[in-house]
NUKOLVEX-552690 format. One record per residue (C-alpha): x, y, z. Coordinates in Angstrom, 2 decimals, always signed. Layout:
<sites>
SITE        xx        yy        zz
SITE         X         Y         Z
...
</sites>
This chain:
<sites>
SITE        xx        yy        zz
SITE     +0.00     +0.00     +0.00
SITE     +0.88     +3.66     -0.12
SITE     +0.23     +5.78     +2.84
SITE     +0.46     +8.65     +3.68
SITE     +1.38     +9.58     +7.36
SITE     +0.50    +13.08     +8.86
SITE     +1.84    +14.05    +12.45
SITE     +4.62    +11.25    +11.44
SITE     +7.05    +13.09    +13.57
SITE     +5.49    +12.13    +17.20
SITE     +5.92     +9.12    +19.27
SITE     +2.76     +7.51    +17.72
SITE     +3.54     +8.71    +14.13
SITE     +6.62     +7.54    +14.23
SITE     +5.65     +4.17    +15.31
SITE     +3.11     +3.86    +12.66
SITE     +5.58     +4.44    +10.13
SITE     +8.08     +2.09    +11.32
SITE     +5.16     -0.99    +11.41
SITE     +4.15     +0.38     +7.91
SITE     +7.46     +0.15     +6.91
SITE     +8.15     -3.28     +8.31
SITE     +5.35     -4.39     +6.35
SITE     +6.27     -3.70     +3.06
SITE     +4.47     -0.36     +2.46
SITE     +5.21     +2.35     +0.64
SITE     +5.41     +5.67     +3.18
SITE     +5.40     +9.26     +2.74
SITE     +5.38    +10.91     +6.08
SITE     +4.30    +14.33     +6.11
SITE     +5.59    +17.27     +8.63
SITE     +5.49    +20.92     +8.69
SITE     +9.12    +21.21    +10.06
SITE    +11.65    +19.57     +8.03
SITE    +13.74    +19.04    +11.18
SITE    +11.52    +17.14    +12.69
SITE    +11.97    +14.57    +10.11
SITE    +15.47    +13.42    +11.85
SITE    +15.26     +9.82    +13.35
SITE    +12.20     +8.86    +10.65
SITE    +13.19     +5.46     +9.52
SITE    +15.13     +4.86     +6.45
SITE    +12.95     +4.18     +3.21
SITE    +10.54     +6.87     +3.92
SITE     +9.77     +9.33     +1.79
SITE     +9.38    +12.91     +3.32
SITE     +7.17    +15.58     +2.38
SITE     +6.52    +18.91     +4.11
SITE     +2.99    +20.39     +4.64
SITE     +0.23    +21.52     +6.94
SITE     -2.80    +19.29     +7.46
SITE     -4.74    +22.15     +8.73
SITE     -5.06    +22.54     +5.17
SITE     -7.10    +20.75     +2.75
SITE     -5.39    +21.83     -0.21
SITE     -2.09    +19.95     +1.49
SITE     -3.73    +16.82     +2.37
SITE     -5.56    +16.78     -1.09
SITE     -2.42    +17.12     -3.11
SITE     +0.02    +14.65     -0.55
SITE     -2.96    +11.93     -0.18
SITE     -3.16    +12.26     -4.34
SITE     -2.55     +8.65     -5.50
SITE     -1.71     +7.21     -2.44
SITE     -3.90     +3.89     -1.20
SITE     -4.62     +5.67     +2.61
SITE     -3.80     +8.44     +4.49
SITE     -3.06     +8.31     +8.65
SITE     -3.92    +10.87    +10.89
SITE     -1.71    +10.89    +14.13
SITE     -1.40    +14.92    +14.62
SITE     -1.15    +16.66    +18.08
SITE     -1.93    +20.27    +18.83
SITE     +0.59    +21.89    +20.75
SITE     +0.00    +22.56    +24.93
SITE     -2.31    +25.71    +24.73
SITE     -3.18    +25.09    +20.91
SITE     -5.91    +21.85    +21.73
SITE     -8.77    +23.46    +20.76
SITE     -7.40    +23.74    +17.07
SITE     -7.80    +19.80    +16.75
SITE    -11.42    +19.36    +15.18
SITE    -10.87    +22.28    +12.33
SITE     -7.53    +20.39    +11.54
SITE     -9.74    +17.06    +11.60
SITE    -12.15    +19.00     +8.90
SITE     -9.25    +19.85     +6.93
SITE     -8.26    +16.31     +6.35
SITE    -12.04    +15.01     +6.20
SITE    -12.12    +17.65     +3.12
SITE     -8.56    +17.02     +1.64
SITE     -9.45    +12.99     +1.53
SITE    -12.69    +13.62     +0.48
SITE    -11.28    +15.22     -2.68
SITE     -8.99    +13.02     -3.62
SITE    -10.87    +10.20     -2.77
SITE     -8.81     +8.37     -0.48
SITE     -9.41     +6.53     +2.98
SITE     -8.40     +8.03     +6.29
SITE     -7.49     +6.50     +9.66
SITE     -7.35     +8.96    +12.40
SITE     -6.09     +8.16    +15.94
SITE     -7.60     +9.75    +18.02
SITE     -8.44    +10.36    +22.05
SITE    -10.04     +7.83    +24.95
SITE    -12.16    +10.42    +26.40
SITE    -15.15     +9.47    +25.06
SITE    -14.95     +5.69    +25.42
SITE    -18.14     +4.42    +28.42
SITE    -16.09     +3.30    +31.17
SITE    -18.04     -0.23    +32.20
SITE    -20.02     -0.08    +35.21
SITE    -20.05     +3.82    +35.68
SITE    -23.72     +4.32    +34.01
SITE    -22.95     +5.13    +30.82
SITE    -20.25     +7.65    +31.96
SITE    -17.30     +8.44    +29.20
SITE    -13.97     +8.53    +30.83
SITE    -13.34    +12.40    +30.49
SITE    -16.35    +13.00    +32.77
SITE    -15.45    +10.18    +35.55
SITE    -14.44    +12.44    +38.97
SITE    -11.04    +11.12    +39.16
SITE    -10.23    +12.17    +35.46
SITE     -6.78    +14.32    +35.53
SITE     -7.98    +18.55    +35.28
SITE     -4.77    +18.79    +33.20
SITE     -5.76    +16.32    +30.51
SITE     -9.71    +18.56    +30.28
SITE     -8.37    +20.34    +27.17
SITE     -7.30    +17.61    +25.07
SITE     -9.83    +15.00    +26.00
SITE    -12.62    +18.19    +25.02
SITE    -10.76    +18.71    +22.08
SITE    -10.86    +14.52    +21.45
SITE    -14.74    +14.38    +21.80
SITE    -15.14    +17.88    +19.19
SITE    -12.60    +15.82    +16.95
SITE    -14.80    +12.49    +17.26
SITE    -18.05    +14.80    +16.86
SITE    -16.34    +16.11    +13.13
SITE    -15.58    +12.66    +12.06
SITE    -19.38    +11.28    +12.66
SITE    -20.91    +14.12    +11.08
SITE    -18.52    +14.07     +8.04
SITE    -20.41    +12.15     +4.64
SITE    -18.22    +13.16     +2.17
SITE    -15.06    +11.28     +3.32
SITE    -14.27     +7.26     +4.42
SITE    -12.65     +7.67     +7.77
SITE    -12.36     +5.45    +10.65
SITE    -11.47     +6.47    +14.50
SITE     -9.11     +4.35    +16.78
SITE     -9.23     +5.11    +20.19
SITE     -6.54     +4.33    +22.71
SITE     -6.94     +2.73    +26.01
SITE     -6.33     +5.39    +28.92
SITE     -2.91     +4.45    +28.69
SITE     -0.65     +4.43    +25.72
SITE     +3.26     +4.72    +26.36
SITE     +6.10     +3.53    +24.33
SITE     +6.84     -0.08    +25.36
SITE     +7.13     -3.82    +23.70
SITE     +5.27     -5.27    +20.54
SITE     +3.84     -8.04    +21.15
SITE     +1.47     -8.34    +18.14
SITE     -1.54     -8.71    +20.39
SITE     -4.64     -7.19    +21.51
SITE     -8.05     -6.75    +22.00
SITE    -10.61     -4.89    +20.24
SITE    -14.01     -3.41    +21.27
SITE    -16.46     -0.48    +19.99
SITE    -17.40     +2.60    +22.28
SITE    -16.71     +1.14    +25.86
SITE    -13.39     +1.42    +27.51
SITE    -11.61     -1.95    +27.49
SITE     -9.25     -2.80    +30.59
SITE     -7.50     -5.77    +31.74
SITE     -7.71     -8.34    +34.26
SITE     -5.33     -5.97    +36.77
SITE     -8.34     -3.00    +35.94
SITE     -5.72     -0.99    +33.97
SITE     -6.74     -0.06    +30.76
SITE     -3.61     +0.49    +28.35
SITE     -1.52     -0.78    +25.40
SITE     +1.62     +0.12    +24.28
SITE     +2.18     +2.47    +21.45
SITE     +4.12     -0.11    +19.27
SITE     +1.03     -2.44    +19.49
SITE     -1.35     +0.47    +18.59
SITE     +0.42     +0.55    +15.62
SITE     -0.03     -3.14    +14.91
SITE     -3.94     -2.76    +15.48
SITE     -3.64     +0.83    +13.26
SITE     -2.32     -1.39    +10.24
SITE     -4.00     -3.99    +11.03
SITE     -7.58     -2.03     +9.77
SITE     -5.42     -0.43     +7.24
SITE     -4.74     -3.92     +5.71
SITE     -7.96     -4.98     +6.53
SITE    -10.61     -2.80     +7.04
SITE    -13.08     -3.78     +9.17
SITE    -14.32     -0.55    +11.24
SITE    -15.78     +2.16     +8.09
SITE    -17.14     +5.49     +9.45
SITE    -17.36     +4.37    +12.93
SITE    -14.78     +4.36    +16.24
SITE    -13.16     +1.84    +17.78
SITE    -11.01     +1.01    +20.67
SITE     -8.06     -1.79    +21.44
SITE     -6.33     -2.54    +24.62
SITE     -3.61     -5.03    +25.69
SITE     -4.12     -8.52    +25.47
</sites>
């Protein structure tokens, strides 16, 4: 396949690009700094633009098999999240190409808590409010998008860099945890279940979630 990999230069992007890469695919990862680009894998192709604008991601998705999502606003900056989400839904939507976005666990039900999402349970982290709002406005876009085929992965409440072990488990809207009660997964396996639906896509125009094994 030939992807192309927005917000390549952050710890998930750059994870993503290395499984894609591993695989056999064909990767163009974009940034908006060139310098960021140092420590991308060998064998990827780098391009430079801004995916808060649909003219970029129409032009760098052109001819390409799928494009992945795995931008970050900066601290301060989180609220600009859902217009860059619209930008992308529009630039994919033009060139006709499908997008995978990762996106936030704020929304997911945490089991057991009444059909509470995670952002509004009482022991949710104050300094995490802006993101995980700007999460649930990014999930909002993608749902009410009908122009463009996107999916939405959502992490566990914990993803951190750590081992691939090629497993996990998958579920819809509801927070998944493990038999210790933590709910996480570790970056490089995110990326497995990422490319995973890229190979084989199973979740169109909906969310879903993955956890640990």
């Amino acid at each position: 396949m030939r992807i192309t990999v927005f917000g390549a230069a952050g710890e998930v992007g750059r994870r993503v690009v290395a499984e894609a890469l591993a695989r056999g695919h064909r990767v163009t990862a974009v940034v908006r700094n060139p310098e960021r680009a140092v420590g991308l894998p060998d064998g990827v192709a780098v391009r430079t633009g801004d995916a808060a604008k649909p003219e970029d991601v129409e032009s760098l998705s052109a001819g390409q098999d799928l494009v992945i999502t795995a931008t970050r606003p900066a601290v301060g900056r989180e609220a600009e999240l859902s217009g860059m989400t619209a930008a992308l839904l529009s630039g994919v939507a033009r060139s006709g190409v499908r997008l995978l976005v990762v996106g936030g666990a704020s929304t997911l039900i945490v089991p057991g808590a009444e059909g509470a999402t995670l952002h509004e349970m009482p022991d949710f982290p104050a300094e995490l409010g802006a993101i995980a709002q700007a999460c649930a406005d990014q999930l909002a876009v993608c749902r009410a998008d009908a122009a463009a085929e996107w999916t939405y992965l959502s992490p566990p409440a914990e993803l951190l860099p750590g081992e691939r072990t090629g497993e996990y488990r998958v579920g819809t809207d509801e927070l998944l945890s493990g038999p210790d009660g933590v709910s996480r997964i570790s970056m490089e396996d995110f990326a497995v279940a990422l490319l995973d639906e890229a190979e084989r896509p199973v979740h169109r125009g909906v969310r879903f979630t993955v956890a640990a094994a």
